[in-house]
KEZABA-604899 format. One record per residue: residue in three letters; x, y, z of N, C-alpha, C, O in turn. Coordinates in Angstrom, 2 decimals. Example, Ala and Ser with C-alpha at 12.3 -4.5 7.8 and 13.67 -1.06 7.14 Angstrom:
% residues 2
+-----+---------+---------+---------+---------+---------+---------+---------+---------+---------+---------+---------+---------+
| res |    n.px |    n.py |    n.pz |   ca.px |   ca.py |   ca.pz |    c.px |    c.py |    c.pz |    o.px |    o.py |    o.pz |
+-----+---------+---------+---------+---------+---------+---------+---------+---------+---------+---------+---------+---------+
| ALA |   13.19 |   -5.69 |    7.80 |   12.30 |   -4.50 |    7.80 |   13.20 |   -3.30 |    7.80 |   14.24 |   -3.32 |    8.46 |
| SER |   12.85 |   -2.25 |    7.08 |   13.67 |   -1.06 |    7.14 |   12.90 |    0.03 |    7.87 |   13.41 |    1.14 |    8.04 |
+-----+---------+---------+---------+---------+---------+---------+---------+---------+---------+---------+---------+---------+
% end
This chain:
% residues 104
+-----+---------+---------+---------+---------+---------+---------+---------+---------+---------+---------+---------+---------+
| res |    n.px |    n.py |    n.pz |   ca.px |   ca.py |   ca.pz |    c.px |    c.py |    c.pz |    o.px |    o.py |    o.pz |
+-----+---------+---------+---------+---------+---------+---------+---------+---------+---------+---------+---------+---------+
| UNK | -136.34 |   92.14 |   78.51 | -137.64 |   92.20 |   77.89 | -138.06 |   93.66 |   77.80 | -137.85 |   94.44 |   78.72 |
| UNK | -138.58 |   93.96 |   76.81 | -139.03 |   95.63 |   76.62 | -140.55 |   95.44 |   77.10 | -141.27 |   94.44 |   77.06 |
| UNK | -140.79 |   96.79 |   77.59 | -141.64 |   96.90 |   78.68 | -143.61 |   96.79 |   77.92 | -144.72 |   96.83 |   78.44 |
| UNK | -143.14 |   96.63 |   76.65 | -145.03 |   96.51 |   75.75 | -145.78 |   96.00 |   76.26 | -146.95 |   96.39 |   76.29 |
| UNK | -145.25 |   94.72 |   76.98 | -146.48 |   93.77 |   77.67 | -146.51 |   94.06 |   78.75 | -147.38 |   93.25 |   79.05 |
| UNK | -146.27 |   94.61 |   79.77 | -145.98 |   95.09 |   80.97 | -145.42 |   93.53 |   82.27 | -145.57 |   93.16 |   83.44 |
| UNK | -144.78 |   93.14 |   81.05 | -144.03 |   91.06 |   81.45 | -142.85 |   90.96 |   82.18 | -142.42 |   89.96 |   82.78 |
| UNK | -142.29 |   92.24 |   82.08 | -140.78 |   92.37 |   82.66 | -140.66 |   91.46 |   83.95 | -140.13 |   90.35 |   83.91 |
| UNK | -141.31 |   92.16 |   85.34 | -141.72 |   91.97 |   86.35 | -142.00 |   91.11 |   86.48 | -141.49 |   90.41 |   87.36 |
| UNK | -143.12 |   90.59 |   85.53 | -144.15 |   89.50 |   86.20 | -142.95 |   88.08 |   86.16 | -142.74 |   87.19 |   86.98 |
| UNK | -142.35 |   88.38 |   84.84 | -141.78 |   87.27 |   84.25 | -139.81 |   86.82 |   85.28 | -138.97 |   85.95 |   85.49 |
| UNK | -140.22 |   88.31 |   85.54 | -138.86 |   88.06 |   87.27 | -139.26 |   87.44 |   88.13 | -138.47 |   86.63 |   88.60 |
| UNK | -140.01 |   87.49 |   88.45 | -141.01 |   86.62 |   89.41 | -141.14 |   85.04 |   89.01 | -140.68 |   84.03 |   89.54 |
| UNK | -141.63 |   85.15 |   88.32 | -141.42 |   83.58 |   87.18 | -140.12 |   83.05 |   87.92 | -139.95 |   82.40 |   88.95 |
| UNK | -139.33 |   83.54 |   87.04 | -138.11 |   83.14 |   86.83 | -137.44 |   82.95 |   88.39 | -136.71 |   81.97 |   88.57 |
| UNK | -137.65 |   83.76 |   89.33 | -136.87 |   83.13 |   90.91 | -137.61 |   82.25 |   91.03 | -137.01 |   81.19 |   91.15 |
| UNK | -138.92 |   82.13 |   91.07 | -139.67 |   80.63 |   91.52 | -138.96 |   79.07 |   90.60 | -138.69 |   77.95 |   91.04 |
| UNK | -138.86 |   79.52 |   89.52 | -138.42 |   78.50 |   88.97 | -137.19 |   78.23 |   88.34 | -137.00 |   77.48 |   87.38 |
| UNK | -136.26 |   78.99 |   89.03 | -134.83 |   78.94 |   89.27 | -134.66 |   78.86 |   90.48 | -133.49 |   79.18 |   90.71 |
| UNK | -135.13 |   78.62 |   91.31 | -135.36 |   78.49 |   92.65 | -135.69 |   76.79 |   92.88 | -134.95 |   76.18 |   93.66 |
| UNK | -136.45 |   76.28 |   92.41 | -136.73 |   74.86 |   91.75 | -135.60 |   74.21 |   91.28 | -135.39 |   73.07 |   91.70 |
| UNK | -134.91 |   74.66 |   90.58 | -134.13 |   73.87 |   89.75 | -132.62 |   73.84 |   90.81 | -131.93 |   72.86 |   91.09 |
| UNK | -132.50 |   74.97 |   91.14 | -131.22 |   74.68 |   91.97 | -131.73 |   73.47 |   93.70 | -130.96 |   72.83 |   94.43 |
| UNK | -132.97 |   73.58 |   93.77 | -133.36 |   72.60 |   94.79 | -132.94 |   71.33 |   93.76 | -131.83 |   70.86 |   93.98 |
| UNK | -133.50 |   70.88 |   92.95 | -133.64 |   69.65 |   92.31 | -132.67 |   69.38 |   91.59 | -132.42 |   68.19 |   91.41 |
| UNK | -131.96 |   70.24 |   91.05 | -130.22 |   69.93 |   90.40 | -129.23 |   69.53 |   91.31 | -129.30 |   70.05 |   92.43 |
| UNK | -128.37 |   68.76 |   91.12 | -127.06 |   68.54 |   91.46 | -125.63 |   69.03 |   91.48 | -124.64 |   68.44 |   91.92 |
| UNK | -125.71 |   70.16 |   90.94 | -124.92 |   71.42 |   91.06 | -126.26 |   72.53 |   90.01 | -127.25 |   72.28 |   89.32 |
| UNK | -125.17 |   74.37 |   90.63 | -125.91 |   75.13 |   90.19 | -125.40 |   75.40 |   88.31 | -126.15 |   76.15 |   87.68 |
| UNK | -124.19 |   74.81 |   87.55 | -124.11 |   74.43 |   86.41 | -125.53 |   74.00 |   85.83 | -126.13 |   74.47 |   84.86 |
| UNK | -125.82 |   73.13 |   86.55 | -127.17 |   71.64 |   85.65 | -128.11 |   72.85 |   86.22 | -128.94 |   73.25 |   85.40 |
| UNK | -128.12 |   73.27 |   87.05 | -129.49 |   73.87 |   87.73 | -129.97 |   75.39 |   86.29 | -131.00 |   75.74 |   85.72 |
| UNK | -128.43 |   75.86 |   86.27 | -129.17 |   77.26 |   85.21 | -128.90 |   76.52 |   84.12 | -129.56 |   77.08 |   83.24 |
| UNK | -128.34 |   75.62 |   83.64 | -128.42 |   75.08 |   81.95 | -130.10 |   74.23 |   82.04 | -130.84 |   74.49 |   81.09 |
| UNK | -130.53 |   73.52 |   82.84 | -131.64 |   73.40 |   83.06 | -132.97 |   74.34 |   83.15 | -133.87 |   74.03 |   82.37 |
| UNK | -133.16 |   75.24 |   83.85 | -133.63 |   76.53 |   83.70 | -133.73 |   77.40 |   82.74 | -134.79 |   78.03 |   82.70 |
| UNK | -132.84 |   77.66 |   81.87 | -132.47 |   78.08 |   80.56 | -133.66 |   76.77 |   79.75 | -134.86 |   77.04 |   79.62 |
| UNK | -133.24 |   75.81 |   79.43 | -134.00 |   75.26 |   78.39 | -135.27 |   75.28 |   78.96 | -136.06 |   75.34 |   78.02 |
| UNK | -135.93 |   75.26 |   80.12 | -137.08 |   75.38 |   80.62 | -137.92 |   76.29 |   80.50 | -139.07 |   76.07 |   80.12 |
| UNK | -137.37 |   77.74 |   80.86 | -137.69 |   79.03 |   80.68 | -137.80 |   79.64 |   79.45 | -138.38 |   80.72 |   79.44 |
| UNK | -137.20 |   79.01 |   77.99 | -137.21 |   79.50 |   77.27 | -138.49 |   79.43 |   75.81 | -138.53 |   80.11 |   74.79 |
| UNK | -139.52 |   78.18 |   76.36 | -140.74 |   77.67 |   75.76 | -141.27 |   79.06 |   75.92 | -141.39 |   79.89 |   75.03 |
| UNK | -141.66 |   79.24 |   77.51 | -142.41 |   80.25 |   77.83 | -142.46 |   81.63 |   77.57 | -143.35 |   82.45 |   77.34 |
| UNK | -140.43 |   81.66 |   77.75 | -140.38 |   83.86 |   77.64 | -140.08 |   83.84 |   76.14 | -140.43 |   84.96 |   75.79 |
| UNK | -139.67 |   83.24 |   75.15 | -139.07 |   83.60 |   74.12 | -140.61 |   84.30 |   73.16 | -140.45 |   85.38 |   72.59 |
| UNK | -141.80 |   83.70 |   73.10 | -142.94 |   84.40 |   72.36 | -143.09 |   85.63 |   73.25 | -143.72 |   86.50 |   72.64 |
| UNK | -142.79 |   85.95 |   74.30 | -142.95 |   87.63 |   74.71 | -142.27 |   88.49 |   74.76 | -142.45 |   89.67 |   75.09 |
| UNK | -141.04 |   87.69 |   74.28 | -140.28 |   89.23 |   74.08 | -140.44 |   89.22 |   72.92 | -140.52 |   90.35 |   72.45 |
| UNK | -140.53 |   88.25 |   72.05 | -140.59 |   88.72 |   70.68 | -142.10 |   89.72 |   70.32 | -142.16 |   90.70 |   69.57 |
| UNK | -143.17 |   89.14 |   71.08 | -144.32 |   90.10 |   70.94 | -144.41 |   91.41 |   71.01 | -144.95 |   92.19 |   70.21 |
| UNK | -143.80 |   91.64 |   72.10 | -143.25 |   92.78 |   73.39 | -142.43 |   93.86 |   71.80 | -142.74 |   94.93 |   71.29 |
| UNK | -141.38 |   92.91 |   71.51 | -140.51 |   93.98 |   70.70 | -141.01 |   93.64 |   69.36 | -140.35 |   94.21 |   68.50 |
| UNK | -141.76 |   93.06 |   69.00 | -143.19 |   93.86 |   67.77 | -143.79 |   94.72 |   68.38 | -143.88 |   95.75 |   67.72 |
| UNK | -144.26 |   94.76 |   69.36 | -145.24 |   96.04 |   69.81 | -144.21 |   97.49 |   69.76 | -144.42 |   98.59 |   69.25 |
| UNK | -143.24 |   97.04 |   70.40 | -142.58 |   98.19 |   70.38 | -142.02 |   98.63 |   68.96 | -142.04 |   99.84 |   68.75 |
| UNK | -141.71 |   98.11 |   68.31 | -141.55 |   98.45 |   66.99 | -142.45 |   98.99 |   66.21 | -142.10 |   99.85 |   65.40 |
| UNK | -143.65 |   98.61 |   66.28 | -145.00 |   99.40 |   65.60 | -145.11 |  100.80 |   66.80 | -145.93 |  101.71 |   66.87 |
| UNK | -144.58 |  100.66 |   67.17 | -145.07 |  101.84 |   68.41 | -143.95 |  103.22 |   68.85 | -144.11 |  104.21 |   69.57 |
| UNK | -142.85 |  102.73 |   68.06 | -141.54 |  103.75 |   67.78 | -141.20 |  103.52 |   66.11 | -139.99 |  103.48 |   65.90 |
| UNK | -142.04 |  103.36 |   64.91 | -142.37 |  103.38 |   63.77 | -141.45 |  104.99 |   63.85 | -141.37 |  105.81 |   64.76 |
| UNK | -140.93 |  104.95 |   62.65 | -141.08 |  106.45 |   61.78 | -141.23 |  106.41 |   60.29 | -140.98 |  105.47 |   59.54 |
| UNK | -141.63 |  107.43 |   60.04 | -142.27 |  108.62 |   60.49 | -143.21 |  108.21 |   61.67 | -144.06 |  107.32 |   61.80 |
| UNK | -142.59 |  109.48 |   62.70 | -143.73 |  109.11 |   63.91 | -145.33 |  109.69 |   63.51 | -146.03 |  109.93 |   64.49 |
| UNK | -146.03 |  109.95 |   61.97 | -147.78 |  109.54 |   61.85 | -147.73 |  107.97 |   61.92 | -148.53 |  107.45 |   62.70 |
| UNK | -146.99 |  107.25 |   61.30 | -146.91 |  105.85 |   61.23 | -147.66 |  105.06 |   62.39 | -148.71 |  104.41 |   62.37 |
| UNK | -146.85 |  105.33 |   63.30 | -147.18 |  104.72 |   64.93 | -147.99 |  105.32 |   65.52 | -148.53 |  104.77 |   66.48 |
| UNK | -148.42 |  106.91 |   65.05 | -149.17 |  107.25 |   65.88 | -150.84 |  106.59 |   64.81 | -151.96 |  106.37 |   65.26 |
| UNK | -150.56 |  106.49 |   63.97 | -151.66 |  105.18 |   63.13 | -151.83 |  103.77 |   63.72 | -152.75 |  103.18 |   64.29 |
| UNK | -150.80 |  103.53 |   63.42 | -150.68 |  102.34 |   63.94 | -151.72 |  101.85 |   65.53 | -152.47 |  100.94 |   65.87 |
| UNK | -151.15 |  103.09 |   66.09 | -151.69 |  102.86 |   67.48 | -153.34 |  103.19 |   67.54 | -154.02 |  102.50 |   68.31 |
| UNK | -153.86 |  104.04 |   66.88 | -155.05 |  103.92 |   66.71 | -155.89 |  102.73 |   66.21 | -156.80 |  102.22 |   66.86 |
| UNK | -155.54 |  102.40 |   65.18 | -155.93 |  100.97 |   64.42 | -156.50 |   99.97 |   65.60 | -157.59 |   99.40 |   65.60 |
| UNK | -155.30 |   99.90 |   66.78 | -155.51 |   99.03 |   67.50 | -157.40 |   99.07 |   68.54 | -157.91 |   98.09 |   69.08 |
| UNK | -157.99 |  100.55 |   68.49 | -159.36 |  100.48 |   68.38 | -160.03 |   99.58 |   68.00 | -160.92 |   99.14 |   68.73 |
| UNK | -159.78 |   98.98 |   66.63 | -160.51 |   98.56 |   66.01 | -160.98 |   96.76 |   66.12 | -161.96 |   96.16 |   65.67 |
| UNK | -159.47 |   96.16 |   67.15 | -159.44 |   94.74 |   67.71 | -160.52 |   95.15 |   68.30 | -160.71 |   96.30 |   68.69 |
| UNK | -161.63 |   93.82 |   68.44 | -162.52 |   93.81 |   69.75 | -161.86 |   93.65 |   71.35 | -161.20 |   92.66 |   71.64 |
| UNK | -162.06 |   94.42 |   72.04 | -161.57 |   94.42 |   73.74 | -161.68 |   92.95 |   74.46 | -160.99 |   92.57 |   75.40 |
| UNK | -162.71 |   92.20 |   73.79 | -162.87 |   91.61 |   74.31 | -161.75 |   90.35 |   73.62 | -161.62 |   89.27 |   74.19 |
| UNK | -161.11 |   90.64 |   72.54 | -160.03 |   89.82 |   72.03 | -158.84 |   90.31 |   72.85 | -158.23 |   89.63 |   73.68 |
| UNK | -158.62 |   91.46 |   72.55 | -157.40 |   91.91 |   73.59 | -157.38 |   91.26 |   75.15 | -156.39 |   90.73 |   75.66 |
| UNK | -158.91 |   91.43 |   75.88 | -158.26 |   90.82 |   77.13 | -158.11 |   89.69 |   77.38 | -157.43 |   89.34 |   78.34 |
| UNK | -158.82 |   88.70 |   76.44 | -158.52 |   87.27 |   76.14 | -156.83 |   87.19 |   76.18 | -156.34 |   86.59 |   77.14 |
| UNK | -156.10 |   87.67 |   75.33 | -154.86 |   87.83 |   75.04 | -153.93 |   88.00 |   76.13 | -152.93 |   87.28 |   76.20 |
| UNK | -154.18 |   88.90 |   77.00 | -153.55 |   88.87 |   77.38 | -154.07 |   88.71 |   78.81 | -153.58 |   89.40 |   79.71 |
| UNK | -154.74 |   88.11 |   78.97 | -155.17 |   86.82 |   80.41 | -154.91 |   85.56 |   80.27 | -155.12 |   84.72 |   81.15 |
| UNK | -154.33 |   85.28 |   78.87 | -153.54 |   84.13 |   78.85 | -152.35 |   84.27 |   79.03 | -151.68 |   83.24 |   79.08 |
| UNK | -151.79 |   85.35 |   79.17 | -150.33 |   85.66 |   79.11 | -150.14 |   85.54 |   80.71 | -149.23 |   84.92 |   81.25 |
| UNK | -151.09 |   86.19 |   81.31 | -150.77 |   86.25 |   82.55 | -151.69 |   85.54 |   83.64 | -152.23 |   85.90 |   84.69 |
| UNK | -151.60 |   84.25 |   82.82 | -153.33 |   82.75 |   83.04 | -152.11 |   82.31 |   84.58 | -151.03 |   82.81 |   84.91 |
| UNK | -152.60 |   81.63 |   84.96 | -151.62 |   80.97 |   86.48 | -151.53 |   80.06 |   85.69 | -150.36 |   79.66 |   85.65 |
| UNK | -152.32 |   79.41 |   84.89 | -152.05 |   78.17 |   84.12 | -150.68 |   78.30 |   83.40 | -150.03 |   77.26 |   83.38 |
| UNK | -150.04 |   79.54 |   82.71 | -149.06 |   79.93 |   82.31 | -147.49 |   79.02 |   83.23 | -146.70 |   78.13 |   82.94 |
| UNK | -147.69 |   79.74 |   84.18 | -146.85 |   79.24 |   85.36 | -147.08 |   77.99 |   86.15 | -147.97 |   77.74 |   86.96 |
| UNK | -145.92 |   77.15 |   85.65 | -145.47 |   75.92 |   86.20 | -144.24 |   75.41 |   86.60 | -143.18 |   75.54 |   85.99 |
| UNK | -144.39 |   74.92 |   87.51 | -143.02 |   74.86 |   87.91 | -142.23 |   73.45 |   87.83 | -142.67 |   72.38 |   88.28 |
| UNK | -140.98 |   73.64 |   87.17 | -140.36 |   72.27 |   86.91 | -140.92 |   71.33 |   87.62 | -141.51 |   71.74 |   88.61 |
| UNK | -140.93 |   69.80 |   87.37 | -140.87 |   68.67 |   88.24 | -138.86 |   67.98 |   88.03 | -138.01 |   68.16 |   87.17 |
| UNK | -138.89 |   67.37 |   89.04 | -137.70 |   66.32 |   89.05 | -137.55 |   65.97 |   87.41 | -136.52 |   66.36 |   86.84 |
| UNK | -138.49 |   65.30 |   86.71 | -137.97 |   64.98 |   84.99 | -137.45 |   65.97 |   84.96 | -136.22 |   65.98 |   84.83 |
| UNK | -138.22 |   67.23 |   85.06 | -137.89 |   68.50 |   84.05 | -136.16 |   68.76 |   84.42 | -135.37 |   69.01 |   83.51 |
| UNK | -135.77 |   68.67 |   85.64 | -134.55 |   69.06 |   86.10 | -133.44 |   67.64 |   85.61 | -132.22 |   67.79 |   85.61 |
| UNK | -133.92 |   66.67 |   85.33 | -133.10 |   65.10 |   84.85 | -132.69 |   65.23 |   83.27 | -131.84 |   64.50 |   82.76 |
| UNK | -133.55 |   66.49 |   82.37 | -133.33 |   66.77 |   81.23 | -131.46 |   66.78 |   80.73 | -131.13 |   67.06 |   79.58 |
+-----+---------+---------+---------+---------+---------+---------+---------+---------+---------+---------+---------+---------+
% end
């Protein structure tokens, strides 16, 4: 994950808790990461893709481009931005498999 959202971390964290889950509730560690994989991937696949739009508007060239670009972003209300990304990092976000989820 590229570092735009600052998700790297958070989303390592994620990921032992609930690969951590799955090898409890799987029947070998095969089912446990092919399980995990389809689980994990609802959640991380919209942030890295976000993550590497941000970074792409943000290593633009010509570097006025991005350095535009990055100003513009003034112009969102703050109070949309932290909406945004307090859902990203909501606890509601993070859930951890049940038994179905691992029977998949």
């Amino acid at each position: 994950m590229r570092p735009h959202l600052g998700q790297g971390g958070c989303q390592g964290l994620e990921d032992a808790a609930i690969l951590a889950r799955f090898v409890e509730l799987a029947p070998d560690l095969p089912t446990a990461f092919a399980g995990f994989g389809r689980f994990r991937r609802h959640r991380v696949r919209p942030l890295v893709r976000e993550s590497a739009t941000i970074g792409r508007i943000l290593n633009m060239r010509p570097s006025f481009l991005s350095g535009a670009a990055s100003r513009a972003t003034a112009l969102i209300p703050e109070r949309a931005v932290t909406s945004h990304l307090a859902s990203i990092a909501a606890r509601s976000a993070f859930i951890l498999p049940t038994a179905a989820d691992a029977a998949d």
